[in-house]
Every structure is written in structure tokens, then in C-alpha cells.
C-alpha positions as CSV (number, residue, x, y, z in Angstrom):
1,X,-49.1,41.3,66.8
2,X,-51.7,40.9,69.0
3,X,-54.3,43.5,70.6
4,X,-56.9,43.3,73.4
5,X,-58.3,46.7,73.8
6,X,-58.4,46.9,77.5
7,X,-57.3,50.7,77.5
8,X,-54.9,50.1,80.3
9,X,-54.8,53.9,80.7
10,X,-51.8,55.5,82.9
11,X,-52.0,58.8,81.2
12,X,-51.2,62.2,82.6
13,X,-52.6,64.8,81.3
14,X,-50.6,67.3,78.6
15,X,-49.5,70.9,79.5
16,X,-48.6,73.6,77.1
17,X,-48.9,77.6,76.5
18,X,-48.7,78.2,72.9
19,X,-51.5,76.0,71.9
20,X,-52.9,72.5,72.0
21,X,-54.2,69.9,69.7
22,X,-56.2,66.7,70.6
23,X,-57.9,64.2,68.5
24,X,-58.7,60.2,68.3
25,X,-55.6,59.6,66.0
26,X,-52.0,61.1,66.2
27,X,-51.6,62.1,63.1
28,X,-54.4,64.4,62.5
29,X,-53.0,66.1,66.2
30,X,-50.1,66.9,64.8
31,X,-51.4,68.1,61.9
32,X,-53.7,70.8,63.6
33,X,-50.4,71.4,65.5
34,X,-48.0,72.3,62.9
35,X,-50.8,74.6,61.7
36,X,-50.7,76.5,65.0
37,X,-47.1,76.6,64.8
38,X,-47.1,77.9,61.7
39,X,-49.1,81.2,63.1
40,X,-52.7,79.5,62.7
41,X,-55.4,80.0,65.6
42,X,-58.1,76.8,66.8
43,X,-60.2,77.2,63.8
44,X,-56.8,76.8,61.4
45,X,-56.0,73.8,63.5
46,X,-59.6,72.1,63.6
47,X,-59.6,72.4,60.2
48,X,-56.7,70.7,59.5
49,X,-57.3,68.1,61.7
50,X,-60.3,67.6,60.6
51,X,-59.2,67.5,57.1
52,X,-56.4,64.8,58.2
53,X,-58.8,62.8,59.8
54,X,-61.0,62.3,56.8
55,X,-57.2,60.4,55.3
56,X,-56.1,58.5,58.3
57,X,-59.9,57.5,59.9
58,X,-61.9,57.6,56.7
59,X,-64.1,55.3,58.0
60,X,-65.6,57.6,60.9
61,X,-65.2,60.7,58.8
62,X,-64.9,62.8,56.1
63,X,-66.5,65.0,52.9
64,X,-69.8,63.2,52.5
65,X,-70.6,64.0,56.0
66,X,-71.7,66.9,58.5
67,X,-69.8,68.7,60.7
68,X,-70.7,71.3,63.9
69,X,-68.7,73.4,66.1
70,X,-68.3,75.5,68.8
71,X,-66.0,78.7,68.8
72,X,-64.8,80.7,71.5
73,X,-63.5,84.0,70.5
74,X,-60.9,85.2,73.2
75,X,-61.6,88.9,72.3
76,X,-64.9,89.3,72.0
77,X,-65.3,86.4,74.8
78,X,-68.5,84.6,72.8
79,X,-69.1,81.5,72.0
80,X,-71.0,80.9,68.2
81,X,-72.0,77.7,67.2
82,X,-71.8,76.6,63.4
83,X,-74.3,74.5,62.1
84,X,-72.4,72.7,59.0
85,X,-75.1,69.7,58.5
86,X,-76.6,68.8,55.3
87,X,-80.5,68.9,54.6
88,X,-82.6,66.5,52.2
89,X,-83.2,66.6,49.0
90,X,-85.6,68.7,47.6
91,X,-87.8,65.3,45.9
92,X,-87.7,63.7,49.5
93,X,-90.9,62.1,50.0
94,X,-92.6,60.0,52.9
95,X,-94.9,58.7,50.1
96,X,-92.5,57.6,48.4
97,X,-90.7,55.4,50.5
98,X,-93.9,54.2,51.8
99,X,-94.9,52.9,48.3
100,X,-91.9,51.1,48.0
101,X,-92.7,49.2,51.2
102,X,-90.7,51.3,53.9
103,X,-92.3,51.7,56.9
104,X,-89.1,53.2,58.7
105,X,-86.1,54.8,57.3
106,X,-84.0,52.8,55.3
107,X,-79.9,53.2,56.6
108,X,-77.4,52.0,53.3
109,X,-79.6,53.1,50.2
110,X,-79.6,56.5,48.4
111,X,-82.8,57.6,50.4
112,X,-80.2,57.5,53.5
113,X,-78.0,60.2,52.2
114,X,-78.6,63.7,53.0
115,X,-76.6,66.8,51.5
116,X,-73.5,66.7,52.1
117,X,-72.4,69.8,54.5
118,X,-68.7,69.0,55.7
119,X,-66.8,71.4,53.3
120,X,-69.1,74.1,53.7
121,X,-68.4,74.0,57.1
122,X,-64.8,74.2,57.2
123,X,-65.1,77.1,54.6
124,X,-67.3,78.6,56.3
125,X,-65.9,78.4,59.8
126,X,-62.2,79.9,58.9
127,X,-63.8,82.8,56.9
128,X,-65.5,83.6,60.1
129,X,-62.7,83.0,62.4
130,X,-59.4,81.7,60.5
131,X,-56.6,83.1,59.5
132,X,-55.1,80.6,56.6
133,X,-56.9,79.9,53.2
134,X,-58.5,76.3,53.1
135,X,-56.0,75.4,50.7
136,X,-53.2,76.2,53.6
137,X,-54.8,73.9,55.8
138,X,-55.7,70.8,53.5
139,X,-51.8,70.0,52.2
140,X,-51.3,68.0,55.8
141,X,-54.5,65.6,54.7
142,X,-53.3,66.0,50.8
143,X,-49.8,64.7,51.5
144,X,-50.8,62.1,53.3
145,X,-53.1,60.7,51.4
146,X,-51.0,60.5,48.2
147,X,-47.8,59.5,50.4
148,X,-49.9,56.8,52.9
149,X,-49.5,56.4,56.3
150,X,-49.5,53.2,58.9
151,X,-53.2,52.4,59.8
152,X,-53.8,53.0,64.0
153,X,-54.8,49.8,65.7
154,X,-58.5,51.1,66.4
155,X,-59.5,52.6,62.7
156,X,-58.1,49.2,61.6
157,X,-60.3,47.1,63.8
158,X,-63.1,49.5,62.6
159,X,-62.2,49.5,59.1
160,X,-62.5,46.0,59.1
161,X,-66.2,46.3,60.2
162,X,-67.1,47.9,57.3
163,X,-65.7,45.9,54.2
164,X,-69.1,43.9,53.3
165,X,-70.8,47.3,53.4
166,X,-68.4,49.0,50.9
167,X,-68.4,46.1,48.6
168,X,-72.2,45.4,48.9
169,X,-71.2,41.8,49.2
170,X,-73.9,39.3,48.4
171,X,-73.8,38.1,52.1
172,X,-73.9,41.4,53.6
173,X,-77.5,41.8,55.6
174,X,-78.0,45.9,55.5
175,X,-82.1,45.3,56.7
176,X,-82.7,47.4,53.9
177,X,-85.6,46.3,51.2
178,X,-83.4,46.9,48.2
179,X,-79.7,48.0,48.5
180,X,-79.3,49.0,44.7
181,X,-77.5,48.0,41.4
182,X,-74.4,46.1,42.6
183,X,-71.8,48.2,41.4
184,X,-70.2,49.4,44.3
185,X,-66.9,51.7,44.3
186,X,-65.8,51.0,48.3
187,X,-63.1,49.3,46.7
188,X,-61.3,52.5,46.7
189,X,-61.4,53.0,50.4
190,X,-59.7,49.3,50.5
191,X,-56.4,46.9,49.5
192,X,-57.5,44.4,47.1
193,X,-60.7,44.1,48.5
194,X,-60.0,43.8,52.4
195,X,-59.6,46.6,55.1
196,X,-56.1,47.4,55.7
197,X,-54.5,46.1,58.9
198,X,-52.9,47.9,62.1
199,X,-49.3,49.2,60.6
200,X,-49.9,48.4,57.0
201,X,-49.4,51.1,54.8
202,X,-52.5,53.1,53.6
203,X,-52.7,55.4,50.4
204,X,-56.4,57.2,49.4
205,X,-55.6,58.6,46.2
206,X,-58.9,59.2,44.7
207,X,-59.3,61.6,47.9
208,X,-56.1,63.4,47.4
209,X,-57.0,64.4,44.3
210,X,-60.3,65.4,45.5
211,X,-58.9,66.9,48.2
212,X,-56.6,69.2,46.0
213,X,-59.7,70.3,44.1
214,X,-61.4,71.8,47.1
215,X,-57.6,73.3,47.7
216,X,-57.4,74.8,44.3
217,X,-61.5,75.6,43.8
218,X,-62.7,76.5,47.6
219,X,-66.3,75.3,48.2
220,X,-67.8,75.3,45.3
221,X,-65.3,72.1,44.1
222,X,-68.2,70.1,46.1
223,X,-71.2,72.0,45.7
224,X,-71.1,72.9,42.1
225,X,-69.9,71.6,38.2
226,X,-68.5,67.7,37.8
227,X,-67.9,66.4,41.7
228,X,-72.1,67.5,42.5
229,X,-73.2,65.7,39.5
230,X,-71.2,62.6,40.2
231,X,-72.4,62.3,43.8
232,X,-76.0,62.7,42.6
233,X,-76.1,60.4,39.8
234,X,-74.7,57.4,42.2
235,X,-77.0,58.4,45.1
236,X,-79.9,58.3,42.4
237,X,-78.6,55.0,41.3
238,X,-79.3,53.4,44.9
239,X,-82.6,55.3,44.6
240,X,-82.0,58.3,46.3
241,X,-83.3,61.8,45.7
242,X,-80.2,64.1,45.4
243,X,-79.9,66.9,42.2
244,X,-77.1,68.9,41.5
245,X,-79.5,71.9,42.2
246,X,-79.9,70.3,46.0
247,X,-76.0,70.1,46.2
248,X,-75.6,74.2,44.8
249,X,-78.6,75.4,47.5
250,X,-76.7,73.9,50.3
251,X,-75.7,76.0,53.2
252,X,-74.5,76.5,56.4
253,X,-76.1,78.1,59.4
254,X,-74.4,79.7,62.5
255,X,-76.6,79.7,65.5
256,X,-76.9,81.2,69.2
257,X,-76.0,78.1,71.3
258,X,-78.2,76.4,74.5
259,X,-77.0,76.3,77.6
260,X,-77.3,75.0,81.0
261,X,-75.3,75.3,84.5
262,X,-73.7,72.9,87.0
263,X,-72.2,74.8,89.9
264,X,-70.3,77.5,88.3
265,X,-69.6,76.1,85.0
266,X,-71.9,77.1,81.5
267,X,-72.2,74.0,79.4
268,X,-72.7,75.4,75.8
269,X,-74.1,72.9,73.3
270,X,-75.4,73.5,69.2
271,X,-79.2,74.1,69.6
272,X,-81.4,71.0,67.4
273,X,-81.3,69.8,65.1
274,X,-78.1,68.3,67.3
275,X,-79.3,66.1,70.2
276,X,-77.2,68.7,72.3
277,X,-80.6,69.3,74.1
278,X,-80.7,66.1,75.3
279,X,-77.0,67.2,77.7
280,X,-78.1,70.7,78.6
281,X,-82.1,69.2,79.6
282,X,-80.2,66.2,81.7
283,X,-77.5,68.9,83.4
284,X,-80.1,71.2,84.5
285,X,-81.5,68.0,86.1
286,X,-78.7,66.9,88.1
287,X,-77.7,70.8,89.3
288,X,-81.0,70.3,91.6
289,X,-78.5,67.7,93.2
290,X,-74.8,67.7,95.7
291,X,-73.5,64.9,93.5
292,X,-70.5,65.1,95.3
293,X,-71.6,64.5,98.8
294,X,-73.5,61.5,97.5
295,X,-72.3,57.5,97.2
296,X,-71.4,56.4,94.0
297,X,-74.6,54.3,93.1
298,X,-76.5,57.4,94.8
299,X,-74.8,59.6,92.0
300,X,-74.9,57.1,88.6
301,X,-78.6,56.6,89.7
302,X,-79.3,60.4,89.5
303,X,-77.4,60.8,86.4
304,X,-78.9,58.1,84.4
305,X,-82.6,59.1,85.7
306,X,-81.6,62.4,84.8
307,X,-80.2,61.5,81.2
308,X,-83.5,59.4,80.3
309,X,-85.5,61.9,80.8
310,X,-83.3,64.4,78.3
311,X,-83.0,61.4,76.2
312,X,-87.1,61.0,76.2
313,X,-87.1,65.0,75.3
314,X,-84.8,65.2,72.6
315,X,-86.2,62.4,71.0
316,X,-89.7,64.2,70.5
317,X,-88.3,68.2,70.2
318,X,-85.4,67.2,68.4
319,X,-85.9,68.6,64.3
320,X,-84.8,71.3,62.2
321,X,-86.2,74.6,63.8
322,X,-86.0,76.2,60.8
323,X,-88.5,74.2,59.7
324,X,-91.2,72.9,62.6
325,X,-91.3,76.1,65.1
326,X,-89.5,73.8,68.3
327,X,-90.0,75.4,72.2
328,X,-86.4,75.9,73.1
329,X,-86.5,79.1,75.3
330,X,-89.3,76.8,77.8
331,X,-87.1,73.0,77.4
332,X,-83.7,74.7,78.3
333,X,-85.3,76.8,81.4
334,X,-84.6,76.1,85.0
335,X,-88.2,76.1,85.7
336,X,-89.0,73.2,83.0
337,X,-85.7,70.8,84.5
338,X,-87.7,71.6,88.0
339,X,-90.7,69.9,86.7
340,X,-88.8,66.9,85.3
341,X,-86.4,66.9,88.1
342,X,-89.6,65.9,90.2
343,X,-89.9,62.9,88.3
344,X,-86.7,61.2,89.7
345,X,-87.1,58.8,92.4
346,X,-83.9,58.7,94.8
347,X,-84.5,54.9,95.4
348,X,-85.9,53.5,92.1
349,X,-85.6,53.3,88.4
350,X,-88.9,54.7,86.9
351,X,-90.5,52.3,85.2
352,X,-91.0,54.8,82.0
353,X,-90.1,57.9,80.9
354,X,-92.2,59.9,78.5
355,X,-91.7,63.2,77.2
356,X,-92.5,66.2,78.5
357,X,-94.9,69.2,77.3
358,X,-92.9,72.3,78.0
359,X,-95.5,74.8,76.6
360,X,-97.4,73.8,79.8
361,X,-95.4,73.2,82.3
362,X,-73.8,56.4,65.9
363,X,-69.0,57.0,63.9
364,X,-67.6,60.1,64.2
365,X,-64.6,62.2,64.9
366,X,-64.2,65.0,67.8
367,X,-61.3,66.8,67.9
368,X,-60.4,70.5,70.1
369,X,-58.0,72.9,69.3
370,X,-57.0,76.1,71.6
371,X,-54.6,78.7,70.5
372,X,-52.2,80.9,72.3
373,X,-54.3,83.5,72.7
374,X,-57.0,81.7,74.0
375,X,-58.9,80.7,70.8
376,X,-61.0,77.4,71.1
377,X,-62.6,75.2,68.7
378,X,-65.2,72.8,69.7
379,X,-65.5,70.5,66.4
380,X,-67.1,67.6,65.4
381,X,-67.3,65.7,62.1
382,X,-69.0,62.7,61.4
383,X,-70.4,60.1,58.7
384,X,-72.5,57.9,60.7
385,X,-72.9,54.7,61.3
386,X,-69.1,53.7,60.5
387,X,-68.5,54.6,56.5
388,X,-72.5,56.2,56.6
389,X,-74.1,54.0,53.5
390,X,-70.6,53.3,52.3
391,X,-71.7,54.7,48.7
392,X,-68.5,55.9,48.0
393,X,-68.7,58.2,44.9
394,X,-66.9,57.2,42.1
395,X,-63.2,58.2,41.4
396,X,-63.6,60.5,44.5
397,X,-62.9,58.6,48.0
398,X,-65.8,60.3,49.0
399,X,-68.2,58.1,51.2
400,X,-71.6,59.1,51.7
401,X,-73.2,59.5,55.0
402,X,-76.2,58.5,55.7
403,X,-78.1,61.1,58.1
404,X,-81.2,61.0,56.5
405,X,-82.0,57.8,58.0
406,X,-82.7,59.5,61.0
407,X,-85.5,61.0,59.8
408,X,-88.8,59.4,60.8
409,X,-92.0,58.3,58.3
410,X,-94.5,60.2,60.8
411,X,-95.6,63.1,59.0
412,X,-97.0,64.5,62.5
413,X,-93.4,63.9,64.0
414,X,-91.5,67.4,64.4
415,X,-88.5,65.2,63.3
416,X,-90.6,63.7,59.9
417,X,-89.0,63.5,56.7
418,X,-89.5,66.6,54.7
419,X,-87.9,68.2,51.0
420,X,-84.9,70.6,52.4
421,X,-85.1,69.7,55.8
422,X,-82.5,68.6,58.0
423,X,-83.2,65.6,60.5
424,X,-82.2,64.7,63.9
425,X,-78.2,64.7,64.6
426,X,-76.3,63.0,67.0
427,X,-72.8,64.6,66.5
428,X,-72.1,67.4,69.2
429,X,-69.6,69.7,70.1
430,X,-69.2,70.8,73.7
431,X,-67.9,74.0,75.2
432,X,-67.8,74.9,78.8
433,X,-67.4,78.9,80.5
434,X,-66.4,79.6,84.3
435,X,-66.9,83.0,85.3
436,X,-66.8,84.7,82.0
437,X,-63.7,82.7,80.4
438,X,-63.6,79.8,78.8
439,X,-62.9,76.7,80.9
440,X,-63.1,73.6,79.0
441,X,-63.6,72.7,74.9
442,X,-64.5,69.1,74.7
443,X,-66.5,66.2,73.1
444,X,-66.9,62.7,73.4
445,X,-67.5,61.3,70.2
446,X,-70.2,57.9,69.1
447,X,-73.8,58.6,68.3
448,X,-76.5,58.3,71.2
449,X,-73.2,58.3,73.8
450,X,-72.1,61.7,72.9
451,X,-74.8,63.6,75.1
452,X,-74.1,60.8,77.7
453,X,-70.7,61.4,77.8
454,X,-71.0,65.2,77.8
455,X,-72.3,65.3,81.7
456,X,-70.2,62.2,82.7
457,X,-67.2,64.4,82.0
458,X,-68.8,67.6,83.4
459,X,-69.6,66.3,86.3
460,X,-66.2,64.5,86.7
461,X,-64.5,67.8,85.8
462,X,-67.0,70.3,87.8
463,X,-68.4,68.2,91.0
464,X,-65.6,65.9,91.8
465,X,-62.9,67.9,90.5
466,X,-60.7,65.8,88.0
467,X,-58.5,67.0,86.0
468,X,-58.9,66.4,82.3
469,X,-57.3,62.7,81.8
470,X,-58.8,61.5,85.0
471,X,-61.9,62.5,83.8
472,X,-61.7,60.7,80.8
473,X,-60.3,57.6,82.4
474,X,-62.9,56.8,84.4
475,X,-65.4,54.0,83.6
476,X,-68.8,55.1,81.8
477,X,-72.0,54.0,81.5
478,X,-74.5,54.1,78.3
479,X,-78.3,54.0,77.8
480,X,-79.2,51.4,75.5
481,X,-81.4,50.4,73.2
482,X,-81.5,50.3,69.1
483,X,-81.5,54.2,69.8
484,X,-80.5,55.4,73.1
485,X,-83.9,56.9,73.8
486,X,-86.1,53.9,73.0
487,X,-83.8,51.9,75.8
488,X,-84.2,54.7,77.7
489,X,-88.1,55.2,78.1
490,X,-88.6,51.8,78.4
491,X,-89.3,49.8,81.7
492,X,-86.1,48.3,83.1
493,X,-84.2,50.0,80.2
494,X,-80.7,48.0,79.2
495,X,-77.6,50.6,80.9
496,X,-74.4,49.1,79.4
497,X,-71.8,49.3,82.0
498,X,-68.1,49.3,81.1
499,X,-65.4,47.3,82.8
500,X,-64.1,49.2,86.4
501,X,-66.7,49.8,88.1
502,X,-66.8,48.2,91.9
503,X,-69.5,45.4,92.3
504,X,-70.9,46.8,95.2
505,X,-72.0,49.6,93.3
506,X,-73.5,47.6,90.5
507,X,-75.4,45.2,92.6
508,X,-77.0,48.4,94.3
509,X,-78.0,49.9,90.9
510,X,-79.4,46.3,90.4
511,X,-81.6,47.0,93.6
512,X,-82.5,50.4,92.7
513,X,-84.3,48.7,88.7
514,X,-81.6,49.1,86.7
515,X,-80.8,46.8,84.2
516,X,-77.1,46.0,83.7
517,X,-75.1,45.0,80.9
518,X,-71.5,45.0,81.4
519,X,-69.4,45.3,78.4
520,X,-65.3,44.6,78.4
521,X,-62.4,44.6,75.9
522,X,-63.0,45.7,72.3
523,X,-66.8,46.0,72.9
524,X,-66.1,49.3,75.1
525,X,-65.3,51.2,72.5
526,X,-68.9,52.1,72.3
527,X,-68.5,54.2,75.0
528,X,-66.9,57.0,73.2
529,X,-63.6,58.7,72.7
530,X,-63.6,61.6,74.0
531,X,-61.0,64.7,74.2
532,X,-60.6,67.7,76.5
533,X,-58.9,70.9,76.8
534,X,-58.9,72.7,79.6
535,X,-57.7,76.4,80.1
536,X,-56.6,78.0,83.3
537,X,-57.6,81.7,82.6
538,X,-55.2,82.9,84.7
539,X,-51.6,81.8,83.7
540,X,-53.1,80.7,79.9
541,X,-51.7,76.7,80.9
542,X,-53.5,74.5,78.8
543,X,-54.4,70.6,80.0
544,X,-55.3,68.3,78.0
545,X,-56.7,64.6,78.1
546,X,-57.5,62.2,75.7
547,X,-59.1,59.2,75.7
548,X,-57.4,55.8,75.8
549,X,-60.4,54.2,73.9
550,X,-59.0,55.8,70.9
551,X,-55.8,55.9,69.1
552,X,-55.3,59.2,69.4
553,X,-53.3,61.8,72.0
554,X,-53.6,65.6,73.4
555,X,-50.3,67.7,71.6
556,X,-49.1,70.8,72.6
557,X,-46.3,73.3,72.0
């Protein structure tokens, strides 16, 4: 069976009352489902999913990653915003990469791997908000990884992206200086050596079993004792710095969200070290603008002037601010995204964009769940970079991401590499408000998009009115570059442009400087998958889109 990945997308959106799930793969929807059913709220049923996802799209997702998330509590009508990412080790050392001949961040060797904060996070966000134990909402993702399921067309054409990593194969070119002893474990994320193909039968049983430790043990099953020790002794055997006393002091954080307005709609994002800032800068931008009395050229002009200039921002104020004091209150103020808003040309691509100075003047899962009662969950979970560094740790399933490598080896850099500091993120949760309620939880998951794809979708939602699937259907655009910011700043930065958009309006975005790159078929899929949920305060209907980029579907009961 053949497939072309042209996302010939005649979806309509889902409606329900009693809750909704929706994800990038089915299964994991309707496992976050059955948990609402069963009398769990959104942070039951993001759990769950998220849980599920790490079994059916291991290769995106999972325990040796990060998660973040948004939550909107329908009583107390507030949006918190959990910071479940890992920090590095305490031995981390500029120095000491430089002495080994790094001059930038190596991606696949232990140095790559931060601390890994994924089950933290999900404990810690259902003893805020949930109502089930964690070992309620693991037996979905337990069962099914001991049981197998059929692989989804996408995770397969992914999955098969990443086999030379997992198995350190002799041909495989990481870029790094030294990729380690060659005694990898991928094999267990693998059948007989190869990915698994679309509708082949997949069982992970190394990650049941780790799976129904954190069940029995909570927590501490990662963080502390036999699975701690293992992870650090094979990150230290690709050279990394990770102790079993880094994996005990780990932590999550919760946070008061950023946020910024277009029209009438709040746009709540996870304050840095998430490259949220980059969305909220670039929307405070654009609300200077009518985007919807303007052409469509006019409009993708403003927006990706806008989005550079966030882009160029984040990539200099983006760092742990419990580490390098960062000026939020002054980047996410109206008065800052006036200053920059002045910097956009109508007519013309600028020929760089820098930074500003405010005190004067790239795999991952999203998934949303809402409850009956009005509950949302904003959640994201990622291992970077497809299987992160594809250390998987022995006997576990577990692959390990590699965050760390988007540290740099600046020491004057807010976002240097630092002992017990956690570096720049690109995984981000989004939540919207309209007059006091909550309006929208969505995301659109895959690295230096997800900001991009965050005020595509508001701006299709809030200034030209789609509804949810619409919204998601329509063709996107991405900064490029080998990180979205560097494209970005630089002159006649690369803007990949996805298939569906009328010539006319490319050739005029050709005229204003832009430079084009159109991508088609299986190449799109860099544009993100994104999900929304939408809730009409009034009757409690929820509508829900997901996108046909993905495998996965919006479910609702």
C-alpha cells in the first residue's frame, strides 16, 4: 500500500458536550477519552494521552523527555502554566566541551541529554489538578505496549528516519566529534533491526515494564534507586554529565504565564525558557494591524515581518529565568511591540532583523483535552529532534532527549550552558481567553514552527473567523534556516511555503524580498500538526479540529 502524504483534508470539525480529546494519533485520543468517561477531568485525559503517545509515537515522545502545559481551571477561571522540563547536570561545563574540540553544542552524545522532566510533570500536574492516581491513567499506555498495536502511516514514515540513529550505524553521519562506545540499545525501539512499517504490529515491552514501575512506584520510579542509575551510567558512557544525585534534585516548576491580545482574544503562552515569547512578541505586533481588511500577500507579509522580529527576540532573551534575571514585564508590553512594530515595512522584507533592547526602549507531541465542566489542558511533550539522541537506556524503552544541545558555548549568552540550568525550549502549549472564559486550548506541534503556527491559527480563528478545522487546513508558511531565527534575521531569509497557496500571492511576496521555498507531499510535514479545541461558553459545545498532517483525530463524547 502506497502513501503520498498530500493531506487531502475534507474534515469537519468534531462537536461534543461531555468532553473532548485530540491528539496526532487515534489511539492515544481515545485513550484520554475513555479516561473522561470514566469520571476523569482534562488533566486525567492529557495524562493518559500523553502516556499512550510515548507507546504508539515513541519516536516524537516519551519519558526521557520534557513536557509543559497549560491549565484552565473552570472554577477558579485561571490559567497556570507547568513547567515540566529537565535542567543540566550539575558537572556541565563549557570548558569542557571546548577542550574536547566543540565549538557548538553537540546533538546525539551524552553531553546532549538534559534531565529528564516528563514524569515529574505528569505527577505533578494531576496532584494539582487531577482526580485519578497516575497509576489509573498509565494502564491505556501499559496495555498497549505489552499487547502492540498497528503502527499509523506518519510515525511509520518517521520511525523510519530514525533507525541509523538508534543503532549508531557505522554510516550514520550525526556531525558530532565522537558519538561514543558502539553499543547502542535502539534495538529495542525496533523489529529485528528496522523501523516497523504502517499496519505492522508494534510491541515495546521494555517500556511496559517501565511503565508499570512508575504505576506501582509514582515518581520517584524515575528519579530515584535502579532506573536513575541506569540512565546515568549510559549517558556517562557517550560522555555525558548526568549523576543519580542530578536525576533525585530534579523538579518541576509552575509559573504565571505571558500573554498578549489580538482583538478580543488573550493568547496565554509558558513564560522562557519555552520560545512561547517568541508568539506573544509577534501577536502584539500584528494587533497594531486590520488583518482582515487586508489582501492576502498584504497579511502573510505582516505576519512573517512580525514573526522575525519575535523570532530575533526570543533567540537572545530566551534562558532559564531562574537562573539569568530575563526582562519579561518590558518584552511582553504593548509599548515594546510598538517600538518593534515600527520596524515593519508594509512594501518590503527588511533586509535584517536584530534584536531588540527592551530595558531601553524540532519532534514532539501536542495534544488538548477539555472536560465537561469546562476543564482544559494545554499539553505538550516532546523528545527532540525525532528519538532526541536515540540513547535508549538499557532494558527500559526509554530514549533520551537531547535538549541540552540547545544550549550555546557563549558564556555571555543569557541562554549559555550552565550546571543546573535549563536551556532554550521549543515545545509550547497554547491557551486562548475571550472575555473572561476560556475560548480555545491548542498547539501546533514541531520545533521552531510551533510559535509560527501559534498566530497562523489565531489569526485564522480570531481575524478571519474559522472555525477550528478550517483553521487548521489552511496552507502555512515557516521561517527557515538551521534554526528558525538564524533564517529569520538574515537578509532575504528562506520562508518555506507549503502547497495551496495561489501564485499570485506568492509572486507578490517575491516582489515584496521574500524568499520562497515551496515544499509539497511528505516534506510538509514540517509544518506542524497541530490540534484545537474550542469552547462556546455559552451552551458548553466543544469543536474540535485536528490536523490532517498527522495521523491523528479530535474525539468527543
Amino acid at each position: 500500500m502506497k502513501y503520498d502524504f498530500q493531506f487531502r483534508s475534507r474534515r469537519s470539525n468534531v462537536l461534543a458536550r461531555h468532553g473532548m480529546v485530540a491528539t496526532s494519533q487515534p489511539l492515544a485520543a481515545q485513550a484520554g477519552l475513555d479516561i473522561l468517561k470514566a469520571g476523569g477531568n482534562a488533566a486525567d485525559a492529557a495524562i493518559a494521552t500523553a502516556a499512550m503517545l510515548n507507546v504508539v509515537e515513541p519516536t516524537s515522545t516519551g519519558i526521557g523527555g520534557d513536557c509543559f502545559a497549560l491549565y484552565w481551571d473552570a472554577k477558579t477561571k485561571r490559567i497556570t502554566a507547568l513547567n515540566g522540563s529537565g535542567r543540566a547536570a550539575s558537572a556541565a561545563s563549557i570548558e569542557d566541551l571546548r577542550g574536547h574540540g566543540y565549538d557548538a553544542m553537540p546533538h546525539f552524545t551524552g553531553h546532549a541529554v538534559s534531565i529528564p522532566g516528563t514524569v515529574a510533570g505528569w505527577s505533578d500536574l494531576l496532584e494539582a489538578h487531577g482526580r485519578m492516581t497516575l497509576a489509573d491513567v498509565l494502564q491505556p499506555a501499559i496495555r498497549t505496549a505489552e499487547e502492540g498495536y498497528p503502527v499509523s502511516e506518519w510515525i511509520a514514515r518517521g520511525w523510519a528516519t530514525q533507525v541509523k540513529k538508534l543503532l549508531r550505524s557505522p554510516d550514520w553521519q550525526s556531525g558530532d566529534l565522537d558519538n561514543g562506545p558502539e553499543q547502542p540499545s535502539g534495538e529495542e525501539l525496533l523489529i529485528e533491526g528496522r523501523a516497523p512499517r504502517a499496519g505492522e504490529i508494534m510491541r515495546i515491552l521494555t517500556l511496559g515494564e517501565t511503565l508499570r514501575g512508575i504505576a506501582a512506584e509514582g515518581k520517584d520510579y524515575i528519579y530515584q534507586g535502579e532506573f536513575a542509575r541506569r540512565l546515568s551510567e549510559h549517558v556517562q558512557r557517550y560522555q555525558g554529565w548526568i549523576t543519580p544525585a542530578d536525576m533525585t534534585a530534579h523538579t518541576s516548576t509552575w509559573d504565571e504565564p505571558i500573554t498578549a491580545t489580538l482583538g478580543d482574544v488573550t493568547l496565554y503562552e509558558c513564560p522562557p525558557n519555552g520560545q512561547g515569547l517568541a508568539a506573544i512578541i509577534a501577536v502584539n505586533i500584528v494587533d497594531g494591524f486590520d488583518l482582515a481588511a487586508m489582501t492576502v500577500a498584504e497579511r502573510l507579509h505582516i505576519l512573517i515581518e512580525a514573526m522575525r522580529l519575535g523570532f530575533a527576540d526570543a533567540q537572545q532573551w530566551v534562558a532559564d529565568p531562574r537562573v539569568v534575571p530575563l526582562p519579561l514585564n518590558e518584552l511582553t508590553s504593548r509599548s515594546y511591540a510598538e517600538t518593534r512594530r515600527e520596524l515593519i515595512d508594509p512594501q518590503r522584507a527588511a533586509p535584517r532583523v536584530r534584536y531588540g533592547n527592551p530595558m531601553f526602549g524540532s519532534d514532539t507531541v501536542y495534544l488538548t483535552a477539555v472536560d465537561g465542566e469546562g476543564n482544559a489542558c494545554s499539553f505538550i511533550n516532546s523528545l527532540f529532534e525525532g528519538t532526541g539522541t536515540g540513547l535508549v537506556v538499557p532494558g527500559t524503552g526509554v530514549s533520551l532527549q537531547n535538549r541540552a544541545s540547545l544550549f550555546v558555548l557563549d558564556p555571555e549568552h543569557p541562554n549559555a550552558l550552565a550546571p543546573n540550568k535549563r536551556p532554550y525550549q521549543t515545545i509550547i502549549p497554547a491557551m486562548t481567553t475571550r472575555g473572561g472564559e476560556l475560548h480555545a486550548s491548542y498547539g501546533v506541534m514541531g520545533g521552531y514552527m510551533q510559535p509560527q503556527g501559534h498566530i497562523q491559527m489565531l489569526v485564522n480563528m480570531v481575524a478571519l473567523e474559522m472555525n477550528p478545522q478550517q483553521a487548521l487546513d489552511v496552507p502555512r508558511w515557516m521561517l527557515a534556516g538551521p534554526d528558525a531565527s538564524l533564517g529569520a534575521q538574515d537578509a532575504g531569509g528562506l520562508v518555506m511555503i507549503e502547497e495551496g497557496w495561489d501564485f499570485g500571492v506568492l509572486a507578490e511576496l517575491t516582489r515584496r524580498g521574500h524568499r520562497l521555498a515551496p515544499v509539497d507531499g511528505g516534506g510538509r510535514i514540517g509544518f506542524g500538526g497541530g490540534q484545537i479545541i474550542l469552547r462556546d461558553p455559552e451552551s458548553g459545545v466543544l469543536i474540535g479540529g485536528s490536523d490532517p498532517r498527522k495521523d491523528g483525530c479530535a474525539v468527543g463524547w
